[in-house]
PLY file of the C-alpha trace (Angstrom):
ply
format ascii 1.0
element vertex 201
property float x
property float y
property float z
element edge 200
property int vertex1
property int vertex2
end_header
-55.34 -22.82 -41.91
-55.15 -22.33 -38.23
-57.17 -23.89 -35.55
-56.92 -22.04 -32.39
-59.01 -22.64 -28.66
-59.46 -22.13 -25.02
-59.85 -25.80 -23.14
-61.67 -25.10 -20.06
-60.82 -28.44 -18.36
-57.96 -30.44 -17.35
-56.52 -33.54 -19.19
-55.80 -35.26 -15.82
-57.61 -35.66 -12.72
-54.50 -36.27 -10.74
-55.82 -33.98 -7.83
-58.96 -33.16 -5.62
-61.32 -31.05 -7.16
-60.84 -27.50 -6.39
-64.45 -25.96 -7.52
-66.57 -29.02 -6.23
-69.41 -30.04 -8.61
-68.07 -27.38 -11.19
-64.91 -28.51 -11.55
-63.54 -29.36 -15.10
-61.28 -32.39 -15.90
-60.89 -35.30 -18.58
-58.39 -37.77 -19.07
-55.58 -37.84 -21.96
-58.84 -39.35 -23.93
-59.29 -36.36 -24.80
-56.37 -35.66 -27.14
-57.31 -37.87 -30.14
-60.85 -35.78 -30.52
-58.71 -32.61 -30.30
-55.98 -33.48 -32.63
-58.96 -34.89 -35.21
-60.61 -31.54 -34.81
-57.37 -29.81 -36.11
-56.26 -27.63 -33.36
-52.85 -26.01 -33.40
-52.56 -24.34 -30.48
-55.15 -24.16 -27.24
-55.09 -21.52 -24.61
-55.00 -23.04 -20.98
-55.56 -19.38 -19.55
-59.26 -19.80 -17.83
-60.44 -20.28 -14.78
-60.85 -24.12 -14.90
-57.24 -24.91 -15.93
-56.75 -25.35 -12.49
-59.95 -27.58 -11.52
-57.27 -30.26 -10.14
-54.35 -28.93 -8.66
-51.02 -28.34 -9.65
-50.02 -31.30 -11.15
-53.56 -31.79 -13.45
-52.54 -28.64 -14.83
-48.94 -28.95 -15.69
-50.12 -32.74 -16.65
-52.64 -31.22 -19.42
-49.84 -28.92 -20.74
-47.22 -31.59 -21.19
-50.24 -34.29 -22.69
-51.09 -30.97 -25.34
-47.51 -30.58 -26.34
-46.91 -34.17 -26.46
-49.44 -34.52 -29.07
-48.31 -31.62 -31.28
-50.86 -29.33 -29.90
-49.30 -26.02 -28.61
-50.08 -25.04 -25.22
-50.28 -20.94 -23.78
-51.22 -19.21 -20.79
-50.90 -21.40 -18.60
-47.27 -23.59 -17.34
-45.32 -24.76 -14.26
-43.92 -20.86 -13.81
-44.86 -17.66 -15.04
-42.51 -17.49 -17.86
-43.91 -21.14 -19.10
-47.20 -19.59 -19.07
-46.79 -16.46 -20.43
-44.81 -17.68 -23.44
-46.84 -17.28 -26.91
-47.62 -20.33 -28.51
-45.59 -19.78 -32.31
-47.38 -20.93 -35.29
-46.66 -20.47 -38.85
-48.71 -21.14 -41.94
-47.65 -20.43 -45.63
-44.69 -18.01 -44.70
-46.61 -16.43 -42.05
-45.49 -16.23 -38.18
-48.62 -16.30 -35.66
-47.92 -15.76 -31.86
-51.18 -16.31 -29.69
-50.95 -15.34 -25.69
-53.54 -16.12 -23.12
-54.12 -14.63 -19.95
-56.72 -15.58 -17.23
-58.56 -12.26 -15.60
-61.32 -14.20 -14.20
-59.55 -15.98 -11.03
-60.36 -19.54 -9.98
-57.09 -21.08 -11.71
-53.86 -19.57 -9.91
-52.05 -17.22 -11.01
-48.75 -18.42 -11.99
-45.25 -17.36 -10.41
-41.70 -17.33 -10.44
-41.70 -20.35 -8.96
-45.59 -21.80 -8.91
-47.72 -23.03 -11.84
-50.64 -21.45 -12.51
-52.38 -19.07 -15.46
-50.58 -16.05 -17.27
-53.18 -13.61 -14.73
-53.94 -9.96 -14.45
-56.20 -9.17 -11.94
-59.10 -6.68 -13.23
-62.69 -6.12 -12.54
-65.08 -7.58 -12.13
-63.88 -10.71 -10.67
-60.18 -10.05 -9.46
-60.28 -6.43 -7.92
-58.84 -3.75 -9.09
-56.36 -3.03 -12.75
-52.91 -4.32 -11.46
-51.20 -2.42 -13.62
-47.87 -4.29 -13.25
-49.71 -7.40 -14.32
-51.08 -5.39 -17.80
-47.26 -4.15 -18.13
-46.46 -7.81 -17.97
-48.79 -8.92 -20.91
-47.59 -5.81 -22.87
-44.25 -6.85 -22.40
-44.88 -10.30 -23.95
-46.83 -8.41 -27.01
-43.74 -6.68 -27.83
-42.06 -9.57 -27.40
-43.91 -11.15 -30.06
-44.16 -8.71 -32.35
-40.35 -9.19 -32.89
-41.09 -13.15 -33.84
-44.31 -12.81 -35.26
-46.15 -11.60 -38.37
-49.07 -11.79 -36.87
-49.65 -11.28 -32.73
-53.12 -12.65 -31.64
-54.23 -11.88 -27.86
-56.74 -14.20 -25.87
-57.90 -12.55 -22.72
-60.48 -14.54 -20.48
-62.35 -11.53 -19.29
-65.20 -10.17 -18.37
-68.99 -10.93 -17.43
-71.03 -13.56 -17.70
-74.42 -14.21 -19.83
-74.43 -10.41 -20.76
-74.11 -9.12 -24.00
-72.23 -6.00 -22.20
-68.36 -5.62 -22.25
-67.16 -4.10 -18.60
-65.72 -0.74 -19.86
-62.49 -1.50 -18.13
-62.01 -4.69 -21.02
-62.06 -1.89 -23.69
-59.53 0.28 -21.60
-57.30 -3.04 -21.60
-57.93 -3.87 -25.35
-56.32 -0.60 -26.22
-53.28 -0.89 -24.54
-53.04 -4.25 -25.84
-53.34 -2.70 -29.64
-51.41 -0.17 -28.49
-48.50 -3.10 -27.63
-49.01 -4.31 -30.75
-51.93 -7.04 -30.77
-53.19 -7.40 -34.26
-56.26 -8.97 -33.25
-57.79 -9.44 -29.54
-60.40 -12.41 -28.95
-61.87 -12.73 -25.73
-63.63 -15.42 -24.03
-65.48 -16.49 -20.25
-68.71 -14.37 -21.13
-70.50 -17.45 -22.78
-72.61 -14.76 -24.87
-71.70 -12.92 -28.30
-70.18 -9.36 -27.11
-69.37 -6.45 -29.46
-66.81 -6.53 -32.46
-65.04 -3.11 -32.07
-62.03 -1.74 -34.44
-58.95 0.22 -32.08
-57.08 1.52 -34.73
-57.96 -0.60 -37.53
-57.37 -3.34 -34.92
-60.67 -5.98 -34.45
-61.24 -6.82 -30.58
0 1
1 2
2 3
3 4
4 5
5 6
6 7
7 8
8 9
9 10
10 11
11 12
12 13
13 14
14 15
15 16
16 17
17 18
18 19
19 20
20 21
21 22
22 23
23 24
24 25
25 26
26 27
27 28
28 29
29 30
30 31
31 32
32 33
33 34
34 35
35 36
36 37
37 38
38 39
39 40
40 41
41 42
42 43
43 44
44 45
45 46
46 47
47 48
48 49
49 50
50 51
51 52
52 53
53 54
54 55
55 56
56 57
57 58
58 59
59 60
60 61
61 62
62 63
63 64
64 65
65 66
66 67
67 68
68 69
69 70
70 71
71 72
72 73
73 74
74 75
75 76
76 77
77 78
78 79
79 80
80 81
81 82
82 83
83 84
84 85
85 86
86 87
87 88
88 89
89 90
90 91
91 92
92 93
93 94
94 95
95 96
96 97
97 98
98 99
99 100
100 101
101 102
102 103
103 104
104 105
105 106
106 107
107 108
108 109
109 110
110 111
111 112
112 113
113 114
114 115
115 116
116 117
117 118
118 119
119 120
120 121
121 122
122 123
123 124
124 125
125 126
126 127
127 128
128 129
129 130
130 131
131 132
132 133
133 134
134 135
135 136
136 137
137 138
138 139
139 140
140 141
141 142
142 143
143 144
144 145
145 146
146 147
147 148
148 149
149 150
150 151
151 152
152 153
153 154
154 155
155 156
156 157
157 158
158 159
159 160
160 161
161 162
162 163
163 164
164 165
165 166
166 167
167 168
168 169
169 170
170 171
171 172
172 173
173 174
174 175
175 176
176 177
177 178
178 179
179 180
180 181
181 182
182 183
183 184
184 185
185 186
186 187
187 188
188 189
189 190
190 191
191 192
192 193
193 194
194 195
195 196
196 197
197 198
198 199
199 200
């Protein structure tokens, strides 16, 4: 009933590359093949969302919701990005939030564009914890709107099989928010399916 994804590339070019030869980007080509393949909402909260600057980025969210795709995680400020994209089927409210723990695409600001962020291990230091509060904050948030609150972190290790033990220490406080369901992404490989609390991660 609902098709939900994580584009990790741009709909414009309208920068310089920022990650050379591995940098990410399409044109608003792209939009037909997406809206044909039924997607609802995509999460823009990778590391690749930002492959062409500022204005690719905020360019790919505005060509998304243009088409009647919903864009999250990712928008010209902080609030834009971490806003849940709101989706309801048959009398049911879904809320889906992205964030980006990986680095690469910046992190968005008051005032910036960027990716909903929290920096973590292994790739962006340390747990901020003000940046989990954040997320939390926005779960909550949800859960006031929403039947149904659906997280999307963009976590975690490459080509391993492995989850870092600090994405299960996050995944609980994200149940603990009240996620009904967290999905993560960026590893490329199949990683465990846990229950927190009745809760699948």
């Amino acid at each position: 009933d609902i098709t939900v994804g994580n584009l990790e590339s741009t709909l414009s070019k309208a920068g310089s590359p920022t990650q050379g030869g591995d940098s990410f980007g399409a044109g608003p080509e792209l939009l037909r093949p997406l809206r044909e393949a039924g997607f609802d909402a995509i999460s823009l909260a990778n590391n690749h969302t930002g492959d062409f600057g500022d204005r690719a980025l905020t360019e790919t969210v505005e060509a998304l919701s243009g088409a009647g795709i919903v864009p999250f995680g990712a928008g010209r400020d902080l609030d834009a990005a971490a806003r849940p994209a709101v989706v309801e089927r048959a009398g049911i409210t879904f809320a889906f939030l992205g964030f980006n723990a990986i680095g690469e695409t910046p992190r968005a600001t008051r005032s910036e564009p960027g990716a909903f962020s929290v920096r973590m291990p292994p790739r962006t230091g340390p747990l901020v914890d003000a940046d989990l509060r954040r997320v939390e904050r926005e779960v909550r948030a949800a859960e006031k709107v929403a039947d149904v609150v659906v997280v999307l972190p963009h976590w975690g290790t490459q080509y391993t099989h492995r989850p870092e033990a600090i994405q299960r220490h996050v995944a609980r406080r994200l149940v603990a928010a009240g996620a009904d369901l967290v999905a993560g992404g960026h590893p490329h490989w199949v990683q465990p399916l846990e229950r927190v609390g009745g809760v699948p991660v």
